[in-house]
C-alpha positions in Angstrom: -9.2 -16.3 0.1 -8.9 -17.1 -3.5 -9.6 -20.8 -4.1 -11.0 -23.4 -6.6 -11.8 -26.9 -7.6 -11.2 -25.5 -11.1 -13.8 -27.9 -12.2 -16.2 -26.2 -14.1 -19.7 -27.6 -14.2 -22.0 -28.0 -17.2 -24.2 -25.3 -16.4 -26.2 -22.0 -17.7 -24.3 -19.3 -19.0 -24.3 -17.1 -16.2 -23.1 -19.4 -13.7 -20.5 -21.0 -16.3 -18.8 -17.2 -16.5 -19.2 -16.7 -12.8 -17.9 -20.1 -12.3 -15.0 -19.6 -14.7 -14.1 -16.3 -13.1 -13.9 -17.5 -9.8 -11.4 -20.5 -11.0 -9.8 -17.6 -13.0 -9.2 -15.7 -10.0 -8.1 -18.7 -7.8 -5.0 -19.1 -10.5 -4.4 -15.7 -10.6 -3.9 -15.5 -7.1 -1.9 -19.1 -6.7 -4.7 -20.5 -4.5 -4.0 -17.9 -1.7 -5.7 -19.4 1.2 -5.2 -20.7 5.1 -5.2 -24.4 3.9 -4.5 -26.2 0.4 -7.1 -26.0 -1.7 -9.2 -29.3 -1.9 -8.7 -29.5 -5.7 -4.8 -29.7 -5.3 -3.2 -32.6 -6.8 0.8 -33.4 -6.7 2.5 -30.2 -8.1 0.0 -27.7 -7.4 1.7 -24.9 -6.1 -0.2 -22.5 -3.3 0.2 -19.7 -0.9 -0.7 -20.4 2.3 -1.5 -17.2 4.7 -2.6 -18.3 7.7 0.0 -16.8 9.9 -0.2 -13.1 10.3 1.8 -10.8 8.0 3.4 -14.1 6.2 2.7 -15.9 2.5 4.3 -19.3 2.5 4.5 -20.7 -0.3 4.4 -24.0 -0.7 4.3 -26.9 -3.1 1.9 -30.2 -2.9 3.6 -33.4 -3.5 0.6 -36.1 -3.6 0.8 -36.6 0.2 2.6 -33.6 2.0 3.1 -29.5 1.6 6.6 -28.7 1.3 7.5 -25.7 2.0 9.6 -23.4 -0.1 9.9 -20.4 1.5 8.0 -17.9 3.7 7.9 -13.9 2.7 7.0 -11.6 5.5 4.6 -9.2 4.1 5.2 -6.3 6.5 9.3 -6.1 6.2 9.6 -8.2 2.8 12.2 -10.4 4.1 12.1 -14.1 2.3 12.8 -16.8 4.5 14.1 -20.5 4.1 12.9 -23.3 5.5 15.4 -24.6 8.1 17.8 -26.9 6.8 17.8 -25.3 3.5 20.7 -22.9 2.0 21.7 -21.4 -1.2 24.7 -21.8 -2.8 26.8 -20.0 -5.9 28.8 -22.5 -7.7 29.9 -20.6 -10.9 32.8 -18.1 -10.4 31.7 -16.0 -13.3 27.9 -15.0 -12.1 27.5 -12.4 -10.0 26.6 -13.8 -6.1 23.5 -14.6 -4.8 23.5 -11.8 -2.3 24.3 -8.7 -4.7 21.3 -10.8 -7.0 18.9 -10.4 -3.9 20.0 -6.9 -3.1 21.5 -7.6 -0.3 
């Protein structure tokens, strides 16, 4: 688990560099955790993987964590929340399923 407050402290250096590494990290890995990260504030995008071979990722809107979609790490499939679709509206780009490989 990768998270942050990404509030770094007035401290000595060695601490400030470990400090900032560890926020570095928690970016670099979009929060990757089981919960949201305490620091998140409306916006904050983060993965959550506390279900077994899945990242959802998922956005924080002040009050909630909507969910954006769900990628299974073992087979790679992306997943849609329910009530969700995808659709093409321009007849001169190529679909959305050739565009996912599908």
């Amino acid at each position: 688990m990768a998270q942050h407050d990404l509030n770094i402290a007035n401290q000595s250096f060695p601490s400030f560099r470990s400090d900032l590494n560890n926020a570095l990290t928690a970016l670099n890995s979009n929060h990757i955790g089981s919960s949201r990260p305490s620091s998140a504030i409306a916006g904050t995008i983060w993965i959550d993987s506390s279900v077994t071979d899945t990242y959802s990722i998922k956005v924080f809107d002040g009050t909630d964590d909507l969910e954006l979609f769900s990628i299974n790490t073992s087979t790679n499939a992306i997943t849609l929340p329910s009530g969700v679709s995808v659709t093409e509206s321009d007849p001169n780009s190529i679909p959305f399923a050739v565009a996912l490989g599908s």
